[in-house]
Every structure is written in C-alpha cells, then in structure tokens.
C-alpha positions in Angstrom: -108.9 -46.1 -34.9 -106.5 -47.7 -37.3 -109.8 -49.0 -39.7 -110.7 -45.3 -39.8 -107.4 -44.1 -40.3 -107.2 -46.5 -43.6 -110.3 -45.3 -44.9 -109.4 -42.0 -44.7 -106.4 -42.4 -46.2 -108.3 -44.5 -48.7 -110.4 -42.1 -50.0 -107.8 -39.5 -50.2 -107.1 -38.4 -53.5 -105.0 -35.3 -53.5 -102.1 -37.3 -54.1 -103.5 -38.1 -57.1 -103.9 -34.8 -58.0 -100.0 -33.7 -57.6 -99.1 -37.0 -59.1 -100.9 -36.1 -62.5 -99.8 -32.4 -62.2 -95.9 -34.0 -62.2 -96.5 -36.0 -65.4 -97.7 -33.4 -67.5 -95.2 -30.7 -66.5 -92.6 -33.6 -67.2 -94.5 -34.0 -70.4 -94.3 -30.8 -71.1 -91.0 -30.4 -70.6 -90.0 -33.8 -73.2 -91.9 -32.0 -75.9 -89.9 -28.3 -75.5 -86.8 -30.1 -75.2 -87.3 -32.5 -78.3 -88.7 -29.5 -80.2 -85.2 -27.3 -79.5 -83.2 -30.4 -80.1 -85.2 -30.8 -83.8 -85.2 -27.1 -84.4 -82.0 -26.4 -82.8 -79.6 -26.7 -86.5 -82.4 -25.4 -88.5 -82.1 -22.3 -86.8 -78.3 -21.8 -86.3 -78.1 -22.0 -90.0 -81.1 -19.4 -89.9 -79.2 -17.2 -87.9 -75.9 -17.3 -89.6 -78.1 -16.6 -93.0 -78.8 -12.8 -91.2 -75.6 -12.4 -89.8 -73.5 -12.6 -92.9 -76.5 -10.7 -95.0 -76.0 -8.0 -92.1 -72.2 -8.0 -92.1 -72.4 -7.5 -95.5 -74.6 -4.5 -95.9 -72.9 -3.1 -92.9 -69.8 -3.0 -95.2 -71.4 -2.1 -98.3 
C-alpha cells in the first residue's frame, strides 16, 4: 500500500505544473516593476512637460 502510494505520488506532476505557473507570474511581475521603476522619472518629467504647456495655453 505504501509502495503504491509512493509511486503514485511519484509520478505526479501537477505540482510541477503550479510550481512553473508561480515563477513566471513572479517573473512577470520583476520585469513590470523594473520597467515602472526605469520609466517611472522619464515620465513624470513627460507629464509635467503637458501640464505647464496646458496651463499655459489655458491662460493665453
């Protein structure tokens, strides 16, 4: 009973299966976070570019 219980468990590979689904969701989620973090101050300077070229057509 315990032999076949081992080789069941042996040959089960659905484990596997969530284990490799983890790492590339964690994957995933290092490459969005490293892309804000790079892109991040590129963009607030972006953004600051339109809002003074729109407070200043709003005025003008």
């Amino acid at each position: 009973m315990l032999r076949r219980l081992l080789s069941r468990f042996g040959r089960d590979d659905s484990g596997a299966t969530a284990i490799e689904c983890g790492l590339i969701l964690s994957l995933m989620v290092l490459v969005i976070l490293v892309a804000l973090y790079e892109f991040g101050g590129t963009t607030d300077g972006l953004f600051q570019i339109t809002m003074n070229r729109l407070s200043d057509a709003m005025r003008g």
